[in-house]
PLY file of the C-alpha trace (Angstrom):
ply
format ascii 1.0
element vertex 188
property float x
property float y
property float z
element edge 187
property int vertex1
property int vertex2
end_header
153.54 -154.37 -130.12
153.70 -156.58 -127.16
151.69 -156.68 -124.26
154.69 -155.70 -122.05
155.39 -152.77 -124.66
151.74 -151.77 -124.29
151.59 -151.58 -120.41
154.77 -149.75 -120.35
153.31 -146.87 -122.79
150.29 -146.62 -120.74
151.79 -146.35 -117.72
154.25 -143.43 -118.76
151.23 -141.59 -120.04
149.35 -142.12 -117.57
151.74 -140.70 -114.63
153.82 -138.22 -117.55
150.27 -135.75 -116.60
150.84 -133.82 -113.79
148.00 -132.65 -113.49
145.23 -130.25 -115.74
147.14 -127.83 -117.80
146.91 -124.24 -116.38
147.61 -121.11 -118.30
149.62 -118.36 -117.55
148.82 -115.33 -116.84
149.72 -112.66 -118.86
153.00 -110.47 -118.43
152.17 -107.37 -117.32
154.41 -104.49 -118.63
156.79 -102.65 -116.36
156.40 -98.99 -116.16
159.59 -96.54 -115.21
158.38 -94.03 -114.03
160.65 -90.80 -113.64
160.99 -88.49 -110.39
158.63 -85.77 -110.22
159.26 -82.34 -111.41
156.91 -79.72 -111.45
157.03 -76.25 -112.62
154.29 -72.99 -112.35
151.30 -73.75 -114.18
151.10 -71.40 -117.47
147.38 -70.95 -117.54
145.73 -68.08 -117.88
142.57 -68.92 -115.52
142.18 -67.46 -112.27
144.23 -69.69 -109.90
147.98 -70.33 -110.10
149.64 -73.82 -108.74
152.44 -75.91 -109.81
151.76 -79.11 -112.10
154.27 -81.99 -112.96
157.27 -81.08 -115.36
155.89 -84.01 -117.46
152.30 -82.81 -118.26
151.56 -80.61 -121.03
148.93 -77.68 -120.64
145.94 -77.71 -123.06
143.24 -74.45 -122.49
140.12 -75.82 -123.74
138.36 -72.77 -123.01
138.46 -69.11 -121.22
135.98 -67.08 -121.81
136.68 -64.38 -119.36
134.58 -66.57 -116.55
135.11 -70.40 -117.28
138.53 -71.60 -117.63
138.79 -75.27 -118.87
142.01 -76.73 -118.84
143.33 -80.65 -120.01
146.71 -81.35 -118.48
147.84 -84.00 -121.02
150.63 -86.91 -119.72
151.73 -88.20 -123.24
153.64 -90.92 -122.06
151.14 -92.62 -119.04
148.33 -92.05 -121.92
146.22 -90.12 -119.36
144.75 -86.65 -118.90
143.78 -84.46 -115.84
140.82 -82.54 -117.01
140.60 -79.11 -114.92
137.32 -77.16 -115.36
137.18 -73.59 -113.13
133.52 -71.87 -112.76
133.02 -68.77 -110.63
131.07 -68.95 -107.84
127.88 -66.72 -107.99
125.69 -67.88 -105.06
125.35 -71.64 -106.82
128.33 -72.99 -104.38
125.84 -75.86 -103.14
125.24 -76.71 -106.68
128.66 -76.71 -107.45
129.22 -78.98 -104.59
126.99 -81.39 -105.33
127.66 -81.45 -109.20
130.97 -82.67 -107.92
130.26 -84.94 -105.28
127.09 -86.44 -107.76
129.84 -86.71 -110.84
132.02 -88.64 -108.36
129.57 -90.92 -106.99
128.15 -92.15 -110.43
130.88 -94.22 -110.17
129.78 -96.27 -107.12
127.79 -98.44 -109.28
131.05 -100.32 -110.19
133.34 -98.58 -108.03
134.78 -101.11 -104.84
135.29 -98.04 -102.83
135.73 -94.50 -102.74
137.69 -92.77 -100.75
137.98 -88.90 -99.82
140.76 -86.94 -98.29
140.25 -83.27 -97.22
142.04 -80.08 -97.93
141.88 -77.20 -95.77
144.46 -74.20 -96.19
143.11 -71.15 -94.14
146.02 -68.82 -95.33
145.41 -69.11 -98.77
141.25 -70.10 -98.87
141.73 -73.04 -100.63
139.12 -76.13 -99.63
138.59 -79.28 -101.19
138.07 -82.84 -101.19
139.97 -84.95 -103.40
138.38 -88.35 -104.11
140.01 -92.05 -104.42
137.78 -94.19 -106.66
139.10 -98.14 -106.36
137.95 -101.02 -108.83
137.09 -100.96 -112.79
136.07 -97.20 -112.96
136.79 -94.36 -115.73
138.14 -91.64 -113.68
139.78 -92.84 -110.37
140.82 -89.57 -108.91
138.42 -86.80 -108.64
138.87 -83.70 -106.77
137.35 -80.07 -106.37
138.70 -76.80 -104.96
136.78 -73.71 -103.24
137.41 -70.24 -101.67
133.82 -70.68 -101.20
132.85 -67.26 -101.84
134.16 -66.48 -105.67
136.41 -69.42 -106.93
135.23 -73.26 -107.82
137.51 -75.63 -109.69
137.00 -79.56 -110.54
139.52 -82.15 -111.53
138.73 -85.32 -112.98
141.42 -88.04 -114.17
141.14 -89.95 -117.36
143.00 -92.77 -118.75
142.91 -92.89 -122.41
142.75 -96.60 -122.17
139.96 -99.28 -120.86
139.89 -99.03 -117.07
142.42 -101.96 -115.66
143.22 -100.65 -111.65
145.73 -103.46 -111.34
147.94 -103.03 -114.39
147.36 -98.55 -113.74
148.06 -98.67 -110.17
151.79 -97.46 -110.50
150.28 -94.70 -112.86
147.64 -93.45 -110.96
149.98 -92.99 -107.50
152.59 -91.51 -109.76
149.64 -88.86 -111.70
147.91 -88.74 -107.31
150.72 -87.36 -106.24
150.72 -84.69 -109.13
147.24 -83.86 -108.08
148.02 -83.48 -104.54
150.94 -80.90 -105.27
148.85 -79.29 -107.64
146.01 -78.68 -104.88
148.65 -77.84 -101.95
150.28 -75.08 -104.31
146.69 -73.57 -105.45
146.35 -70.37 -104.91
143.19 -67.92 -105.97
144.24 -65.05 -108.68
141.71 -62.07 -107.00
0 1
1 2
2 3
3 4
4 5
5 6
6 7
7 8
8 9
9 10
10 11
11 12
12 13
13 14
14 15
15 16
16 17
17 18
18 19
19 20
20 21
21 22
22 23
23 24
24 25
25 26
26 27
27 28
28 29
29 30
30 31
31 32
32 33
33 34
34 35
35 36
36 37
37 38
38 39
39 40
40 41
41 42
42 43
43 44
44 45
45 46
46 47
47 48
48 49
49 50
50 51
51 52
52 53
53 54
54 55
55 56
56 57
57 58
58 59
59 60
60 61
61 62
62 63
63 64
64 65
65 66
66 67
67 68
68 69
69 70
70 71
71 72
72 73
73 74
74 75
75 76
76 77
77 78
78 79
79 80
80 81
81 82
82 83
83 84
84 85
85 86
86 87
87 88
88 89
89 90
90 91
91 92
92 93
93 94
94 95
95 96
96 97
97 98
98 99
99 100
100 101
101 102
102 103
103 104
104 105
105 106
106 107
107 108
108 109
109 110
110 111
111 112
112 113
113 114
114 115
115 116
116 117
117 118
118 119
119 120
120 121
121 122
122 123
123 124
124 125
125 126
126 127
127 128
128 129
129 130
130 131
131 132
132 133
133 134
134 135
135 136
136 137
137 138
138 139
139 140
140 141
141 142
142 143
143 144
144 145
145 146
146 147
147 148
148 149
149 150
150 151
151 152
152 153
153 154
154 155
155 156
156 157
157 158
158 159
159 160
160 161
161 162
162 163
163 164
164 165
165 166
166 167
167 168
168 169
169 170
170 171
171 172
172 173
173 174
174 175
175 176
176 177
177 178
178 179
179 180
180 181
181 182
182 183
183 184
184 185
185 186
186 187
């Protein structure tokens, strides 16, 4: 090889690099997501409400007093776990069971946000919590009459925590939740 031959190889190596090779990210997958539908919720616990058309209703337990309850998305691989107590002068307890099982999460949580429910015509009062970053359940809520009815809500992805990628998931399953607690209404 010549020395002309040489330089010339050199030099088209030398400006063929751009620069340091940078990988991709990866693809995330897109998630269709259908228009909600909700129908009257078939549980036999002391509340009725309307959940989505898409969830399927799972009674965990009734025992004449507790009423446990896992509404089961198949296809968003998530689950709304309901769990109904009645109130027997432990409503402060209750309260801050929920608030405490919420804010375990602040640890790793970025935020958490709360939104308030108040409906004077049917007794229904509640707080439903927004839990941002890396966290196992990022919605949270709990409902009150605050004399005789106590229900808590906790959402569970059956997947390792990723907000980024479950962001379209979790508004879709949020807005479930919030028609769930605006059509709650105590069985007396």
């Amino acid at each position: 090889m010549t020395k002309c031959s040489a330089l010339i190889m050199i030099g088209l190596l030398i400006t063929a690099c751009d620069g340091p090779h940078i990988p991709k990210p990866r693809a995330q997958l897109r998630i269709d997501l259908p228009e909600h539908e909700y129908r009257d919720s078939s549980a036999p616990c002391p509340f009725q409400t309307q959940v989505s058309a898409f969830s399927q209703e799972i009674l965990r337990k009734n025992d004449g007093a507790n009423c446990w309850i896992d509404l089961r998305y198949p296809k968003q691989n998530a689950t709304l776990h309901l769990t109904y107590k009645p109130v027997h002068d432990d409503l402060k307890i209750l309260l801050e069971e929920a608030h405490g099982l919420t804010y375990e999460h602040h640890i790793i949580a970025d935020g958490i946000g709360s939104r308030n429910f108040v409906d004077t015509l049917t007794h229904v009062y509640g707080t439903l919590y927004e839990v941002s970053g890396e966290v196992a359940s990022n919605t949270q809520f709990y409902l009150t009459d605050s004399t005789k009815h106590f229900l808590r809500g906790a959402l569970y992805f059956n997947c390792a925590p990723n907000e980024d990628s479950l962001a379209p998931v979790t508004a879709f399953i949020r807005a479930d939740v919030v028609r769930f607690i605006e059509a709650l209404e105590w069985r007396d």
